[in-house]
N, C-alpha and C positions, 0 to 999 in steps of 0.2 A: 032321592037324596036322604041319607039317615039323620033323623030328626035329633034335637041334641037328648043325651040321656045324664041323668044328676041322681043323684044319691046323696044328701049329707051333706053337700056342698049348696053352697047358695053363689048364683056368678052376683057381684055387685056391679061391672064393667066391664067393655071387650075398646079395645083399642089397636085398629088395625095399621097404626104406626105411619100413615098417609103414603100408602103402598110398599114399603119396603118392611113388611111383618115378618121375613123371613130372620129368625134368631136364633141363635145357638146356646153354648152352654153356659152362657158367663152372667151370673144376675146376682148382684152385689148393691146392696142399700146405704145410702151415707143421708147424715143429718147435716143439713149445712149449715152455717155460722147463723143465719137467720131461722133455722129454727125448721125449715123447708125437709121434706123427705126423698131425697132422688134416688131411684132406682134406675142401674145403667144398667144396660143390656148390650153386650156383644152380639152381633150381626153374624149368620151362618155363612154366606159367602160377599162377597165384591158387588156394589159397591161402597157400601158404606163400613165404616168399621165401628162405632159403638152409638147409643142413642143414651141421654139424659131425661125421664121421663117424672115430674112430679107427682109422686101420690099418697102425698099430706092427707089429700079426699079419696081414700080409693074408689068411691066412686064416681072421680071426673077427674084419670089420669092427665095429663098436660104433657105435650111434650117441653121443652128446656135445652135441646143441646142435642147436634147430631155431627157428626163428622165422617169425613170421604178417606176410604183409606187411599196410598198413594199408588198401588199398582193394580190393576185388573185379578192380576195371579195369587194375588194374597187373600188369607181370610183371618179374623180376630174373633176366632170362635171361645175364647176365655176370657174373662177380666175377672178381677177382685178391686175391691177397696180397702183402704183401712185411715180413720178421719178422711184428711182429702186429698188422700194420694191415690190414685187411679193407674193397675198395673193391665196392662193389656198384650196377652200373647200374637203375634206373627207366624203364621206357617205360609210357605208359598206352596204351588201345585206340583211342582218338580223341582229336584234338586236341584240345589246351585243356585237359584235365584235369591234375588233380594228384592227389599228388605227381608229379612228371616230375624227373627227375634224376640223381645218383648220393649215395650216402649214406658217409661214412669209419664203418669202425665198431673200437675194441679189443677183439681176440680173446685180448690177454695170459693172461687165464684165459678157456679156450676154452668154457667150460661157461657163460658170463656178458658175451655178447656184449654192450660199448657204446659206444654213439652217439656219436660224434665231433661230426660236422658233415654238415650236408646242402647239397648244392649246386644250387639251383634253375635247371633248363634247360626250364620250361613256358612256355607262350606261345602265342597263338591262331593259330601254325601249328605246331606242336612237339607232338611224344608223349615226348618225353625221348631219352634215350639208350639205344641198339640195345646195344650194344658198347661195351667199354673195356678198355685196355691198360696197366698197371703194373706194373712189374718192375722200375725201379730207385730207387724209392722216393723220386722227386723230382716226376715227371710222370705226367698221364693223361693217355695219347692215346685219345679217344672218336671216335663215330660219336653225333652230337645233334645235336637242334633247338636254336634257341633264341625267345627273345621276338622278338630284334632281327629275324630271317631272315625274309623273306617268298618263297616257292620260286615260279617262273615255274611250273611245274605240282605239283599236292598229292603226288605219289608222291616228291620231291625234297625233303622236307621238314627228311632229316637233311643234316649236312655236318663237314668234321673241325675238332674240334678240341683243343688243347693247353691243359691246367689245371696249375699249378704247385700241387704241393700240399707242398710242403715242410714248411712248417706244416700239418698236418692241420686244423686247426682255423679256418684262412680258407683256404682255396683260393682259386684266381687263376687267370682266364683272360689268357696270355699269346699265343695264336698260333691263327689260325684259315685254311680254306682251303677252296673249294667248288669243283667244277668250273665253268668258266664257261660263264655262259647259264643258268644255272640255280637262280639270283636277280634277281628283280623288279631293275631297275634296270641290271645289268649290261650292256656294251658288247658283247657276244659275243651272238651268237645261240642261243636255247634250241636243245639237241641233238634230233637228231630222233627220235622215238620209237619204241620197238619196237611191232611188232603188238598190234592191239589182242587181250586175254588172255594176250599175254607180256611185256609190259610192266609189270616190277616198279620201277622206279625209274630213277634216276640219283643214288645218295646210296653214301656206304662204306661196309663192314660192317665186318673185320677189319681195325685200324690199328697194325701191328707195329711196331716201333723196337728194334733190338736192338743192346748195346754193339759189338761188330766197327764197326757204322757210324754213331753215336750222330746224326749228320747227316742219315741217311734215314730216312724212313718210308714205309712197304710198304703200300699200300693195295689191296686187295679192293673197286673202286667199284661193284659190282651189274652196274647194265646200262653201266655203263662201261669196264668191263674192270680191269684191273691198272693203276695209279697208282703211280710211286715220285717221292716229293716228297724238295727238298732242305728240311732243317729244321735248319742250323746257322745261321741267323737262325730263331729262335721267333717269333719276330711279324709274319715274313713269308714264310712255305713258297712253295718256288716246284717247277713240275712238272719234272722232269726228264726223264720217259719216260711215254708209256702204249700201253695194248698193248691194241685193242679189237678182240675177233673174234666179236663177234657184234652184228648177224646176221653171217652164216648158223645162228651155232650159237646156242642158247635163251641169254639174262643171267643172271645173278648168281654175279658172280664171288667170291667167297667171303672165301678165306684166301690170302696169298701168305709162303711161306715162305724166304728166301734160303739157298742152299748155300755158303758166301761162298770160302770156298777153292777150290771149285768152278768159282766163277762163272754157276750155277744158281739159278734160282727153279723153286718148286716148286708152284704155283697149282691151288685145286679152285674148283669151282663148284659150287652147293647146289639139290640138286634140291627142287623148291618145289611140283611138280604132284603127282597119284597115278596107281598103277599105269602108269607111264613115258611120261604125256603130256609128259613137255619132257625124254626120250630124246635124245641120249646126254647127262649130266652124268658132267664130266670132271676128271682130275685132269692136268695138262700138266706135263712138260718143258721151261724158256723157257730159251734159254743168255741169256748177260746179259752175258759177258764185257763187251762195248760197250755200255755200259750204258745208254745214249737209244734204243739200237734191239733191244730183245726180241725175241729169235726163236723159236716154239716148233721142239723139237726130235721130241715122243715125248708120246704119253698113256702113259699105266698100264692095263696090260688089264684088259679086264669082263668078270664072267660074263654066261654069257649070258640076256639080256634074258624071255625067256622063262621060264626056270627060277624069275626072282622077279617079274617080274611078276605072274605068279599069286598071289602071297603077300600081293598088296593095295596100299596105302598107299603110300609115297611108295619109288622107287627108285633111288636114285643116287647120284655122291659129294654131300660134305655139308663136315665138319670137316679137318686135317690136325693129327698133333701136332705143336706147334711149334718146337720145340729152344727149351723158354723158357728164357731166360736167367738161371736163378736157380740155387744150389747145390744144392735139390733134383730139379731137373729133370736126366733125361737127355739125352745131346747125341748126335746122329748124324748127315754127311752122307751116307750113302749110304742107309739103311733111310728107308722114306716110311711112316709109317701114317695110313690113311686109312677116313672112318667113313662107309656106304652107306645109312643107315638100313636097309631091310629086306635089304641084300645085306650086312649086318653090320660088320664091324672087315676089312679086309685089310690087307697086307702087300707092299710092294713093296721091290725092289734094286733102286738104280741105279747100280752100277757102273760100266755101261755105260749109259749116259745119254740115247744112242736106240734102249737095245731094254730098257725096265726087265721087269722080270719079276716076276710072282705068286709070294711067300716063302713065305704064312701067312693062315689067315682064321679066323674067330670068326662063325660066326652061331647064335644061341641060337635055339632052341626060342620061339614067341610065350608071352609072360609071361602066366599069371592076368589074366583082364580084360582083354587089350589091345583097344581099343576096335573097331580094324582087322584084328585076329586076327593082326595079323605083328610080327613083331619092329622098332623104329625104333632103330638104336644110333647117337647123335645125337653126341656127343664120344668123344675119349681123351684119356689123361695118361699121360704113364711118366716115376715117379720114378726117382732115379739110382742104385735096386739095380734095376731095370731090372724094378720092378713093374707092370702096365698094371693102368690105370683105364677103364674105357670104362662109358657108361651110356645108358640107353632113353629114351626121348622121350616116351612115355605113361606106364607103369606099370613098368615091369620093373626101374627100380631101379637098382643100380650091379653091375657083375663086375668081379673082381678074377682078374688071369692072369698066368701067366711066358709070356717068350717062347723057344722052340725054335729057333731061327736065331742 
């Protein structure tokens, strides 16, 4: 069994969630009215759907709050917060099912999570929503189906869009946006497809919107590369840039992160195969200064392929943290961190912007039970005492680290 390897990091705790460690992408920090620091975590599949974990101490996380989602076929692999409103996405396994959606919930007392509103996004081409973004407490920008959407081909079934939730309690879809060709009816021709086995879509995943440009949003389109839409009209986003490289290289482009002072984005792609069938997944360099024309500049170095391939299960970038925009978050343009599943948490500088360089790395030890015997560390978060959240994708639960750089 590969021993854990550290660089830069210091773990302060592992908390493997009292058997249900399997988490996905959703880790959102709220201050509660007493002063308390709760970190929720969205759950990667069924059964549970989000956990309330205190870590006021990070070094003696607590859990606070767990909840059962209501059907077997659903999973709540996003949430965000913003004070104590707690938004969490709904996707089911196959179209048509329900619930599909995303649900408001009040965390005011975090031990007593309740139900706002639920917002229905099912529909007999729709599994709900992937992804969802909130952080200024007015909008959610999603990745979803809906009823109305019929996809020129099934892997295209989500598309973006904008819910004004100002009231919690009716949300409002005001703005929606799909690539075109890839709705039944449109004038544009369906995009061509990737190879058959690496063809995972043409839908968004991560739909960033951050105050510096309240007017853009950053999209991660899969197999369509990087998307930056103008969204200072809501009800009618229009593209501004996209930047598609692949092929040659394997789809699914993930997260895209803006440097904005910079003039950098900072884009990963989500390895989706095992033991490194859709090699190299990558995290890029785009200069952006001109912003209709992306250039990449620099990936971020990999260990070598070898060394974790052997380790099993899936290898390659995945998550990036994302300078969110909230008072608890940390803010950085130069540090990148980035989450490899079995090649764990790294750590990148970009200083130097085309020569970034390996800072720091975190790969734990494979957890009790992991199904693949390797470690999957599927996200991070770092609040703004500059505490790092990163968490496993099967079982392993959440670590809690400083960082040494």
């Amino acid at each position: 069994m590969p021993e854990t390897a550290v660089w830069n990091f210091r773990q302060l705790a592992h908390h493997e969630l009292d058997g249900f460690g399997g988490i996905g992408e959703g880790m959102s920090i709220q201050i509660a009215k007493d002063g308390r620091r709760i970190l929720w975590l969205a759950h990667e599949s069924a059964p549970k759907n989000f956990t309330g974990i205190d870590v006021s101490d990070p070094r003696a996380p607590k859990i606070v709050a767990r909840t059962d989602l209501p059907q077997s076929h659903m999973r709540s692999n996003s949430l965000e917060t913003v004070g104590d409103i707690l938004a969490v996405a709904y996707q089911t396994k196959e179209k048509g099912q329900q619930p599909a959606g995303f649900e408001l919930f009040d965390i005011s007392v975090p031990e007593n999570p309740r139900s706002i509103t639920f917002f229905d996004c099912s529909g007999p081409d729709s599994r709900g929503v992937h992804q969802l973004w909130f952080a200024d407490g007015e909008y959610i920008h999603m990745s979803s189906g809906a009823s109305d959407f019929k996809p020129t081909h099934p892997k295209d079934d989500q598309f973006y869009r904008i819910i004004d939730v100002k009231n919690p309690a009716k949300p409002v879809e005001v703005g929606r946006w799909w690539l075109p060709g890839t709705r039944q009816g449109d004038s544009a021709a369906p995009p061509v497809r990737h190879p058959e086995g690496a063809d995972t879509g043409f839908r968004p995943h991560n739909t960033n919107v951050y105050p510096e440009r309240p007017d853009r949003a950053y999209l991660g389109y899969i197999d369509g590369g990087l998307v930056i839409l103008d969204i200072s009209d809501k009800a009618q986003p229009k593209m501004v840039a996209r930047w598609d490289y692949h092929p040659p290289y394997h789809g699914f482009t993930h997260t895209v992160v803006p440097f904005f002072d910079r003039g950098l984005l900072i884009i990963s792609d989500e390895c989706v195969r095992t033991e490194g069938a859709d090699w190299p997944k990558l995290v890029w360099i785009v200069d952006s200064r001109t912003e209709e024309n992306p250039v990449p500049i620099a990936t971020c170095p990999l260990p070598p392929l070898e060394t974790y391939q052997r380790r099993g299960a899936r290898y390659g970038a995945h998550n990036l943290y994302e300078n969110v925009p909230k008072p608890n978050g940390w803010k950085s343009d130069r540090v990148v961190l980035a989450t490899y599943f079995n090649g764990g948490l790294r750590a990148y500088d970009t200083s130097n912007p085309y020569q970034p360089a390996e800072i720091g790395y975190f790969v734990p030890e494979p957890p009790r039970g992991a199904p693949s015997g390797a470690i999957q560390i599927n996200d991070v978060f770092v609040d703004e005492r500059q505490v790092v959240y990163t968490v496993d994708r099967h079982v392993g639960g959440l670590y809690t680290l400083e960082m040494d750089f």
